[in-house]
N, C-alpha and C positions, 0 to 999 in steps of 0.2 A: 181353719178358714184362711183365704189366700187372701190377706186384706190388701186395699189400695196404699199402695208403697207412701211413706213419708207425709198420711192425713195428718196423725194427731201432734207433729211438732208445728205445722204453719198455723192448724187450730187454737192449740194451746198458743203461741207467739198472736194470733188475733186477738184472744178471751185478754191477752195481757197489755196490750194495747188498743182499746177500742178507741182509742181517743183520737184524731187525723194528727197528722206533723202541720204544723204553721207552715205558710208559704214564705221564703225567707223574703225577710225586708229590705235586703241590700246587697241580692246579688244578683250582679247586673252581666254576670261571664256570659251568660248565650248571648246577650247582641253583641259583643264583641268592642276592643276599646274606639273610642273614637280618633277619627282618622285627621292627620294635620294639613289643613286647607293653605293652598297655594293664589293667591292675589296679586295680580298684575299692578306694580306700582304704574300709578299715574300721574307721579309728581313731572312737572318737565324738569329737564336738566340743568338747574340754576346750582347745583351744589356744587363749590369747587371743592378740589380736592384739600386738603390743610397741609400748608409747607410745613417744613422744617430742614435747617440743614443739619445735614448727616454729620453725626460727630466723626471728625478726620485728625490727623497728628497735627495739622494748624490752628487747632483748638489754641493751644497753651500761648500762641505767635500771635493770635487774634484776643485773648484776654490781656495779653500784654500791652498790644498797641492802644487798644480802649483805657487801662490804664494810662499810660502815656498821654493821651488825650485829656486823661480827665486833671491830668498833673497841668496841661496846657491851657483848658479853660476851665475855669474855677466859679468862673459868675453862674448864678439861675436862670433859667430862664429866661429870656430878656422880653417879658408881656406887651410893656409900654412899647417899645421899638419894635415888636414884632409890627403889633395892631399900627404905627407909626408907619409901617413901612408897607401893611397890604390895605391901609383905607389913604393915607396920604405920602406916596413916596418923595416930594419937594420938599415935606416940613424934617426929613430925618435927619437929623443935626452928625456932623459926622465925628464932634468928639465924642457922640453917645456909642457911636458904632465903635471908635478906636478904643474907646475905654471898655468896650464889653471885648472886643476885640483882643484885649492885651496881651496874651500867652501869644496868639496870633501875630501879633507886631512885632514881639522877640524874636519869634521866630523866622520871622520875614529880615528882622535887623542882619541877624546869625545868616541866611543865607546870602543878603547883600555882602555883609561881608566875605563870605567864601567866594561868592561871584565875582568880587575886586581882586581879593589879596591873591585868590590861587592861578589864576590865571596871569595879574602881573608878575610872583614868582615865578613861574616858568617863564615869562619873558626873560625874566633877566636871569635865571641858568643859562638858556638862549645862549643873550649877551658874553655873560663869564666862558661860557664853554669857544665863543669865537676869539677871544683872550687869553685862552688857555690856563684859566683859574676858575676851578673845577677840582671837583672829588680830595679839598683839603693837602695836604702838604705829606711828601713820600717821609714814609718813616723806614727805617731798619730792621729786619728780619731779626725780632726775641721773640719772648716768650710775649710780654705782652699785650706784642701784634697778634700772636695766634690767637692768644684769648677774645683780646677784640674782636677778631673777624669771626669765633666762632657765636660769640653772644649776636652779633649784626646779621650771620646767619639765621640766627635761632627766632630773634625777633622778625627779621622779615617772614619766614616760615610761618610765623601763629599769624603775622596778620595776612599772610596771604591765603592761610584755613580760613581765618575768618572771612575772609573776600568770596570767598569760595560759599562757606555757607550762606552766607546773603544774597551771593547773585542767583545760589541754586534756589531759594524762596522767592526770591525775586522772578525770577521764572517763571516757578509754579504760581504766584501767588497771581501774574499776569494774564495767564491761559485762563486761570480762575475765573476773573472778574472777564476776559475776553469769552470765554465759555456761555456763562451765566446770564448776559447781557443777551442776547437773542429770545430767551426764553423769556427772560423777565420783560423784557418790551411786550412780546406776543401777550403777556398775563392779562397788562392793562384793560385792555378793548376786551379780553377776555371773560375780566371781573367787573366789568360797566356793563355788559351786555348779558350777565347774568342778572341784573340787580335790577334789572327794566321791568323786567314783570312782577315784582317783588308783591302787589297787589293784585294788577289788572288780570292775573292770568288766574287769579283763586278762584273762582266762582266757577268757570270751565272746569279745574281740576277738581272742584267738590262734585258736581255734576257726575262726572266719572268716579269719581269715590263711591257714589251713591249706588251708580249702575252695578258697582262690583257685588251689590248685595246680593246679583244672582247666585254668584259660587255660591253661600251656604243652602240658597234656595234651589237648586238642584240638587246640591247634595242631599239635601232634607227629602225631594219630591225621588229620590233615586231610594231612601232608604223606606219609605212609606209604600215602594212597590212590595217590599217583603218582610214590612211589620208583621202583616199580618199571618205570615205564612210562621215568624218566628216568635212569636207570640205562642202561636197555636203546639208548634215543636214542643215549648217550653213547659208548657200545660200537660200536655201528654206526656214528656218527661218526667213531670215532679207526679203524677201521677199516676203513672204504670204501675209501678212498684207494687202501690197497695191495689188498684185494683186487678192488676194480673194473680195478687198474691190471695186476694179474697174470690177470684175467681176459680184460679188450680183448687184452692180448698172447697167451694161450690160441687167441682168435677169430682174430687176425692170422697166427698161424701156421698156422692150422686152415685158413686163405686158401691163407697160401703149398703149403702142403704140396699142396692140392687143385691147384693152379695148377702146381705142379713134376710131380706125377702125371700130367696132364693132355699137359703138354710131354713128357713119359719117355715116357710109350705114343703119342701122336703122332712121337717122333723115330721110334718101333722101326720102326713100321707105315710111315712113311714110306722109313727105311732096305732095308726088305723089299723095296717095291717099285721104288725106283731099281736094287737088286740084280739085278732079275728084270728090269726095262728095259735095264740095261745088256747082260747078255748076249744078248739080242736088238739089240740095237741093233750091239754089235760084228761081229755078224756079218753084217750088213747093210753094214755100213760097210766091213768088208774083202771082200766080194762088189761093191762100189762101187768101191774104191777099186783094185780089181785089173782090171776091166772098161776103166774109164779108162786106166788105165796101159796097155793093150793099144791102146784105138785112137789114144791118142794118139801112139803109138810107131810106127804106121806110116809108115811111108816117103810120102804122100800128104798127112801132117798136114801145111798148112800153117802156121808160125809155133807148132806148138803144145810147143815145149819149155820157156816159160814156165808155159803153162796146166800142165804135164804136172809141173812143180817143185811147183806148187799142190798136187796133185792127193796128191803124195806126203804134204801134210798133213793129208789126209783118214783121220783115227785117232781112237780114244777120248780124250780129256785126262783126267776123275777118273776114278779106279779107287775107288767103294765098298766094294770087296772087301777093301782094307786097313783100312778106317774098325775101331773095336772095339764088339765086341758090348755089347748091354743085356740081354740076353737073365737074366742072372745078377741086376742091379738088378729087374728086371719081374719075376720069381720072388721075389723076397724081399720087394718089395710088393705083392703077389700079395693083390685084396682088401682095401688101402688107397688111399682112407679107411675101415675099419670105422663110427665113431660120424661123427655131423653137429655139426660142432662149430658153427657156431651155435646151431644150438638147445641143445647142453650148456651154453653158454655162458647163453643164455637163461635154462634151469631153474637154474643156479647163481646167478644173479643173483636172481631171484623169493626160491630157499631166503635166502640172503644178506639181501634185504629183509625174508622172511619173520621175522626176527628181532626184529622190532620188537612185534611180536603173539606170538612163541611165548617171550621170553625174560621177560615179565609172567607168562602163565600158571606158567612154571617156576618162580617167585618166589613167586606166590599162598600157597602153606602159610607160607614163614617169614614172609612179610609179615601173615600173620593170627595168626603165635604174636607178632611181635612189639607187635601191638597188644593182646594179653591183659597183656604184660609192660608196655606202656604205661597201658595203663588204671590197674592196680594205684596203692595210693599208696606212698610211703619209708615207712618204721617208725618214723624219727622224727617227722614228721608227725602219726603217729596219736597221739603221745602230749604234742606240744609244747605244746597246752593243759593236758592232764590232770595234767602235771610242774610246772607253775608252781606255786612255794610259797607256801600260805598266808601270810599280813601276822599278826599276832597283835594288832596294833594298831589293824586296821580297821574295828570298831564304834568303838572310843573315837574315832579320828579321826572319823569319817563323824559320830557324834554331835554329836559338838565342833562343827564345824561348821555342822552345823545349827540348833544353838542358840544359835552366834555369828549367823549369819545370821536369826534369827526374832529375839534378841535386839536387834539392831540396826537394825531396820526399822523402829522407832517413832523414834529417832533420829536416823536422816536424815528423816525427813517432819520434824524440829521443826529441823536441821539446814537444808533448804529454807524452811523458810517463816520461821527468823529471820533467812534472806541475803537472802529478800525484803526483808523489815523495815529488813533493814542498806544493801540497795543503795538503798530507797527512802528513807532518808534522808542518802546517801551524793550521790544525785541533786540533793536539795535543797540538802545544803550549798554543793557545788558549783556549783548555778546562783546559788545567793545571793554566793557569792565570784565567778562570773561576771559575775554583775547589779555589783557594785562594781566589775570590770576596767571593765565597760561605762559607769558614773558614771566612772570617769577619763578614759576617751577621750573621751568628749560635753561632759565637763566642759574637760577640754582645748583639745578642738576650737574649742567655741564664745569658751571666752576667747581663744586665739590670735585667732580671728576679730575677736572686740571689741578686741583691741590695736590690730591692725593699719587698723582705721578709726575710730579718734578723732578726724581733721577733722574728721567730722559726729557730734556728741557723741548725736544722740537716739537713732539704730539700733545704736551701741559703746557706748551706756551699757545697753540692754535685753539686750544679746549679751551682754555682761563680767556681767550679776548674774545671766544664766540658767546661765552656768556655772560661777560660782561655788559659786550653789544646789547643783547638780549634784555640783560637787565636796562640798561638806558634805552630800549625799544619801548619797554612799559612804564618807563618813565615819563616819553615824551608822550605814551600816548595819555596817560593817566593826565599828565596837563591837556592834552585837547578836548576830554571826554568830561575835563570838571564840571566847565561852564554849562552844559548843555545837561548833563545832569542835575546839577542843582534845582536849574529853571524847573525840568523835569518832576524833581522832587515836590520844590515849593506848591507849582502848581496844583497837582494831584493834591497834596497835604494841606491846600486850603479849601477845597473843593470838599473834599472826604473826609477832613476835620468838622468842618462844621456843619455839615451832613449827619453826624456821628451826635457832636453834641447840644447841636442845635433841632435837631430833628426824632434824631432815634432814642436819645437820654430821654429825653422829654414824652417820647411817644411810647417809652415801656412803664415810664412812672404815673403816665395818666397827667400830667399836665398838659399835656396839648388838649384834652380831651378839656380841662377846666378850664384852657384857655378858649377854647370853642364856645363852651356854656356860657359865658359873659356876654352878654347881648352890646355891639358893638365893637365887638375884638376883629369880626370876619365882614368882611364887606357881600352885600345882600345875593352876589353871586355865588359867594363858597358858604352862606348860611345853611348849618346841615340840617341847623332846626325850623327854618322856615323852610327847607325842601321835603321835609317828611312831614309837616305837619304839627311838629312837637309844640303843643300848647304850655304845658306845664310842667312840661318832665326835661331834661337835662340829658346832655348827648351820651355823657358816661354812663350815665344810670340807663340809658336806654341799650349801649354797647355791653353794658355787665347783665341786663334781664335778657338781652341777644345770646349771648353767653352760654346762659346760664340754660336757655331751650325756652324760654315766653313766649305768648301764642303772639302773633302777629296784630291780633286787632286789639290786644290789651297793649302792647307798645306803643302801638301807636296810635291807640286813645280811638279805635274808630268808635265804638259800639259796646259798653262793658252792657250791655243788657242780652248780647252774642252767648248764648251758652250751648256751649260744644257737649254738654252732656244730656241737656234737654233734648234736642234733633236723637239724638242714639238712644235715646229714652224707647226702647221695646216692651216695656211693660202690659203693655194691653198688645199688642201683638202677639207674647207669650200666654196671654191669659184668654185669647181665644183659643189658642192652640191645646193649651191643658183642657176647656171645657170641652173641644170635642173631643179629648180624647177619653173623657171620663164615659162619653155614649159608648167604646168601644161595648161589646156585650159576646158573651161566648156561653151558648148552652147546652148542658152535657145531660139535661134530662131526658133526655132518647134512651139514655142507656141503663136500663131497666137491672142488669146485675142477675135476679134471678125472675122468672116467669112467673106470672100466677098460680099454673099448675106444679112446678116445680115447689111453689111455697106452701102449698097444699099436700105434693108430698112429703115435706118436710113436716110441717102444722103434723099431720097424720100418724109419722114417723115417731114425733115428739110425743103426742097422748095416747099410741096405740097401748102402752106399758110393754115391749119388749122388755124392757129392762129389767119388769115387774116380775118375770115368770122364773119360778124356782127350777134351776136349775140341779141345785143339788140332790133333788129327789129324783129326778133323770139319770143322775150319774151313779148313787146308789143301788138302782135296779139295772142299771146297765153293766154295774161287776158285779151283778150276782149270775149264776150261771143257768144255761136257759132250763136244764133238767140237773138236778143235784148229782144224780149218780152218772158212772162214767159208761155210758150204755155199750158201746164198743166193748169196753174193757169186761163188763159183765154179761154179752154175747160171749166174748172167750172162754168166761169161766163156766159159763152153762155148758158151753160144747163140752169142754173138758171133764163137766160132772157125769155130761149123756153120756161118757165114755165108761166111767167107773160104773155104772150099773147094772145088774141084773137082769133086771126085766127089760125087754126087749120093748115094751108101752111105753117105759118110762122112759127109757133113752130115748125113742124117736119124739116123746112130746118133749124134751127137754131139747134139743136139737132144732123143734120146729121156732120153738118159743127163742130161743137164740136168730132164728134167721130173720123171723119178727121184726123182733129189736134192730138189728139190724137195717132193715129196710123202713123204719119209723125216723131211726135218727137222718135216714138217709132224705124222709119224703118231708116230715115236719121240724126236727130237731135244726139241722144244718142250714134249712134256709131261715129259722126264726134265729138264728146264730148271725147269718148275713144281715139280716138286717138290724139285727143290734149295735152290729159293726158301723152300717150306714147310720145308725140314730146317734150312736155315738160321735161320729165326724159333726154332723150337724149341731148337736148338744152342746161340745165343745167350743164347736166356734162361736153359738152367738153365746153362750156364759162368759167368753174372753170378750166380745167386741160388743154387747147390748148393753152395759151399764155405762160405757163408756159413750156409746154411740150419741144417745139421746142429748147428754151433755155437750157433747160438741155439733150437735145438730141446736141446739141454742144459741150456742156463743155464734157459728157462723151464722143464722137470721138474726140475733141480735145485729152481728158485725154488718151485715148489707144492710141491715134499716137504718141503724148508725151511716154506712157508710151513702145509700142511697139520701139521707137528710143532710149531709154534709159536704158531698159532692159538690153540689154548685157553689155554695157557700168560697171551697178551698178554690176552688179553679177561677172562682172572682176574684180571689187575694190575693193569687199567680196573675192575672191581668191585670190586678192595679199594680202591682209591684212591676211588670214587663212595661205596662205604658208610663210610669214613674221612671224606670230606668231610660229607654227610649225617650221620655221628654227632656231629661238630664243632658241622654246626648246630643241632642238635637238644638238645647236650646247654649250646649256647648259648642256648636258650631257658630253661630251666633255671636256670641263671645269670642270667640276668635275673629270674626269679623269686624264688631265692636273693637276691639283691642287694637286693632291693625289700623283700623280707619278713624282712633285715637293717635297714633304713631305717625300713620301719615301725614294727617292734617298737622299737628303740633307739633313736626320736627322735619316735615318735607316742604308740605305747601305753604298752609299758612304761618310760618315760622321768619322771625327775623336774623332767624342765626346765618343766613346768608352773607348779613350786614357786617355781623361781627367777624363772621368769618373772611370778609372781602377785605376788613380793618386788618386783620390778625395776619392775613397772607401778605396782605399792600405791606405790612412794617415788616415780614420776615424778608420780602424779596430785597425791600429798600435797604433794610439793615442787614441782617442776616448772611442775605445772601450777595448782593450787590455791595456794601460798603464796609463790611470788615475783610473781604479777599483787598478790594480798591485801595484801603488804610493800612494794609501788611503789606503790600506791592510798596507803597511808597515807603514806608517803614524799611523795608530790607532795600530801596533802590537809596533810600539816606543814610543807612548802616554803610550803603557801599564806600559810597560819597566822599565820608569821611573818614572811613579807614582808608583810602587813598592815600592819603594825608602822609602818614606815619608806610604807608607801602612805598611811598616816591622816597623817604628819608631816608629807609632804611635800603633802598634798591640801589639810591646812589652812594653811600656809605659804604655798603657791600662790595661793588661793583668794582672797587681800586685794587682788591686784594687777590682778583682774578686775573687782572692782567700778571705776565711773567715776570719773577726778579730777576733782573740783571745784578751781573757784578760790578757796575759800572755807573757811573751819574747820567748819562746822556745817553737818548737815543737815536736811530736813525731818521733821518729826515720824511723818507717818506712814510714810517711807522706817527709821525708827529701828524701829518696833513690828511690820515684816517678819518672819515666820520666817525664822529660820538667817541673820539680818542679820549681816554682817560690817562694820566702822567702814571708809570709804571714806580710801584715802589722799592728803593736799589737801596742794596747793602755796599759797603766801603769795604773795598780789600784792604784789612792792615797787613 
């Protein structure tokens, strides 16, 4: 039997598994991850950016000078005299100022002094020099003079590196504070004019926070276009498997069955007519085999008691008669196959795919109520702008500031244009104490040159007095340039002194901040807590919760009844949305699996008892052979005995009785042989595939009544688990809204970190960035100052040992009435 290829392993694998697979509970891979939602910020732009200055190699030059500073004023804070001097400036007593003042008074002593003593020493070099007493008294060419001149060398050298290294910071540090000043003025009005809306503008920008709820509400009404489409995928996915695999085996058996039919009504019809050949043939055979045994037996036969032994084998061998009837199976499938099971199979498969297209349509209604319930917005929502509590403070603030900012706009323009002033003569000082670093090295230069070539006294005597000159060039100019530096210095260094540690000490420690909270310290125009509103709370503690990211209406006390989490509250929002989606509904009971008639050939299949029918007794009679003796072979021998006899009777009836036989096996022998053959094929095959058949003609209507009762069941547990996952993502979108529109409010809009940050950048521009370049500039233009000092002493010290030795005490007259002549120092001819 040519069975249907590969039935009984999907069978058996059904019989083994009747049970469905669980719809998984948590996986969510066919919709796909969810996608990250982009929201247009609508904070306005009050955030400034957060200074800092950029760590540079004047780091180390700017720790110093603050040290410096703090070596100069030693007092605290000065509370009382501040509050003294910004609510009553007549009553400030001014030895409270000198005594706070005191590093300051030294300092100011220190450069009176330099402003007297240095400028009337250069007078009276002046003087001496038109006197001609000047540059010490001529000594004599030893050894000791060399040394001296080379140590006078040596010292003028290091101070004039150092001149050099101060004016080159002096410089830089100048450009610095001249750079930085443009920006810093612009900051002002900059950071006043961010700070104005610091309330009035929230309610506008929640309003727009609100609207943004669209993005996730398209995106939600964008994924609901093909819920249902992937819903339905996902269903017919997890369920092809089994029911394409319960279907091929439907079709497999729908095979066998036709193929076991086929074989049952072929054994019958076969069995019928070997019935009907055999008794004809018996009686043929024993009308044969009794003819023979007569002539063989006569007395005339020669040699025929062999033949005649044969002859007696001439008998039926099967008996079909005993084989068992079908007749009882062929009536009970009587008109089986009713249905065509491939084509059932066919339409089943079509409805089965058909799902893909009918399981959306079924969806269409709740997927268009749940986009009415998605449209909609939260309740909190509608109100989250409209709840934001009025400020009571925010005319006065918002005034305030405005009239600090119009107020102050004349003041930085005069603030720029006297850094002009200041850097343009800050430029000059410096190139003039430049111009004298540059009188020492030339002056230098050229005397080492003239030392070192005195064999030839004409060209070491023109080198030695041109650097001389050179050197008393930077001497006198070092006396013009003291006076004007010092002022220079002082000034700047009272200015940016106590800037530093009146302002900026105090403003990194948080005193200023405790001197603010004292009710009474600020007069009611600079009160920062009557401009905000500050009821009970304290300016630091309000700059540290600024800080730190506190919501704007808990600082500043509008409303603690304000809850930013209530408004965002979607709880019922989401709990509409789950209950429609619980209506989704998808039904798969169209799909019938196997037909009525098809279950009726099966039913029929299963009690007709194929399985029942003995086979063995079929097979039995089917090797037994259809006539015992070998009739051909016993025609032979007959011919052959007609040969050997005598009587001319005998051989021809021995002869006839041979072609007989012959023509017997020819007419009923050889086709009851054919069809043993055919009964044989058909025997075999349903003895291999009937006991088996019935059994798996069980397990598959078992497995589709199973499978037809659990169907809708599994494909509901696929659509709670696809609308569970889809609610997930959906109401992950959401949360991302949520999330963002937390961020926004509490760290854009309604946030005070503006405040602190406006504090944080106002102290880095004033300190930071403006008065530690301002307090190096003057630090390095007072380094200059007074290495001057020791550069004028050592210049003119130096300066005697350039001009040329004579051998002689006296010079010529007109070498005598030289400018800046210095007395040449002369050796004695012994």
């Amino acid at each position: 039997m040519a069975r249907a290829p590969g039935l009984l392993a999907p069978v058996m694998g059904l019989v083994l598994a009747l049970g469905l697979p669980e719809a998984p509970a948590t996986d969510c891979g066919s919709l796909g991850p969810a996608v990250r939602l982009t929201f247009t910020p609508v904070a306005r732009a009050r955030w400034l950016a957060p200074r800092a200055r950029a760590p540079g190699p004047l780091d180390h030059l700017y720790s110093t000078v603050r040290h410096f500073l703090s070596s100069v004023q030693l007092n605290p804070f000065p509370a009382e005299l501040v509050r003294a001097l910004l609510n009553e400036p007549a009553k400030v007593k001014v030895d409270e100022v000198v005594r706070y003042e005191a590093g300051y008074v030294v300092c100011a002593v220190i450069a009176g002094l330099y402003l007297l003593l240095v400028p009337t020493a250069g007078l009276c070099f002046y003087c001496c020099r038109g006197h001609r007493r000047r540059g010490g008294r001529a000594k004599m060419e030893h050894k000791e003079v060399a040394c001296e001149r080379s140590l006078l060398m040596t010292f003028l050298l290091l101070t004039t590196l150092v001149l050099l290294v101060g004016i080159v910071c002096a410089f830089v540090t100048n450009q610095h504070v001249h750079e930085q000043t443009g920006p810093s003025v612009e900051a002002v009005p900059e950071t006043l004019l961010s700070l104005q809306g610091l309330v009035s503008d929230v309610p506008q920008e929640l309003q727009a926070v609100a609207q943004q709820f669209s993005v996730p509400q398209k995106r939600v009404l964008e994924d609901l276009d093909g819920v249902a489409t992937s819903i339905a995928s996902t269903i017919h996915a997890q369920l092809k498997s089994t029911v394409y695999e319960t279907l091929a085996s439907l079709g497999s058996l729908g095979q066998a069955l036709q193929a076991s039919i086929d074989h049952l009504r072929a054994l019958n019809t076969t069995l019928v007519e070997l019935r009907e050949g055999q008794r004809d043939l018996e009686q043929a055979v024993r009308v044969h085999r009794e003819r023979l045994h007569d002539l063989l037996q006569e007395p005339g036969c020669q040699g025929c008691a062999e033949t005649l032994r044969r002859a007696h084998g001439l008998e039926l061998g099967a008996d079909f008669s005993k084989v068992p009837h079908v007749d009882d199976v062929l009536h009970r499938l009587e008109g089986v196959p009713e249905a065509s099971f491939s084509k059932m199979v066919q339409e089943e498969n079509n409805t089965f795919n058909a799902l893909l297209l009918l399981a959306p349509l079924q969806m269409a209604d709740v997927v268009k109520e749940l986009k009415k319930a998605v449209a909609q917005q939260p309740r909190g929502l509608k109100t989250l702008a409209k709840a934001f509590p009025d400020w009571e403070a925010d005319s006065r603030w918002s005034q305030a500031l405005k009239k600090v900012e119009n107020s102050s706009r004349p003041y930085l323009k005069e603030v720029q244009r006297y850094e002009k002033y200041r850097w343009i003569v800050g430029c000059m000082l410096c190139s003039m104490v430049l111009l004298v670093v540059v009188c020492n090295l030339v002056g230098l230069s050229l005397g080492t040159w003239g030392l070192s070539a005195r064999e030839d006294p004409s060209p070491s005597e023109a080198k030695g007095r041109a650097g001389a000159r050179i050197l008393m060039l930077g001497v006198c100019l070092s006396f013009l340039v003291a006076a004007p530096l010092i002022l220079l210095v002082f000034s700047t260094f009272l200015v940016g002194g106590n800037v530093q540690t009146l302002l900026c000490r105090s403003w990194e420690s948080g005193e200023l901040y405790e001197f603010a909270d004292i009710p009474g310290n600020l007069p009611p125009s600079m009160n920062l807590s009557h401009l905000l509103g500050l009821k009970n709370a304290s300016i630091f503690l309000a700059y540290q919760q600024c800080k730190k990211g506190a919501a704007l209406w808990r600082v500043l006390q509008l409303n603690d009844s304000y809850d930013l989490e209530a408004y965002l509250d979607m709880s019922q929002y989401t709990a509409k949305l789950e209950r429609e989606l619980q209506n989704l509904r998808v039904r798969v009971e169209d799909l019938d699996l196997l037909s009525p008639a098809g279950h009726r050939d099966l039913e029929a299949l299963q009690s007709s008892g194929l399985g029942g029918i003995h086979y063995p007794g079929f097979l039995a009679q089917i090797q037994e052979p259809v006539v015992k003796a070998n009739m051909e072979k016993l025609a032979r021998e007959l011919e052959g005995r007609a040969q050997a006899q005598a009587s001319s009777m005998l051989k021809k009836q021995l002869q006839e009785e041979a072609h007989e036989l012959r023509h017997l096996y020819q007419e009923k022998v050889l086709p009851q042989q054919n069809l043993v053959a055919k009964l044989n094929i058909s025997v075999r095959a349903l003895a291999s595939s009937a006991p088996s058949l019935q059994l798996e003609t069980s397990s598959v209507l078992d497995r589709v009544t199973h499978l037809k009762e659990q169907l809708p069941a599994w494909a509901t547990r696929i659509l709670r688990n696809e609308s569970e996952c889809f609610l997930n993502r959906e109401l992950g979108y959401f949360s991302q809204y949520v999330a963002w529109v937390k961020e926004e409010v509490t760290q854009r809009i309604a946030t005070c970190q503006p405040l602190s940050g406006a504090l944080d950048n106002g102290r880095v521009i004033l300190c930071d960035v403006m008065a530690d370049p301002w307090n190096a500039f003057w630090f390095c233009l007072a380094w200059c100052t007074f290495f001057l000092l020791p550069s004028v002493v050592f210049a003119i010290k130096t300066s005697k040992y350039f001009h040329p030795i004579w051998k002689r005490l006296s010079s010529s007259s007109s070498e005598e009435t030289q400018l800046f002549h210095i007395p040449r120092v002369t050796s004695l001819k012994l």
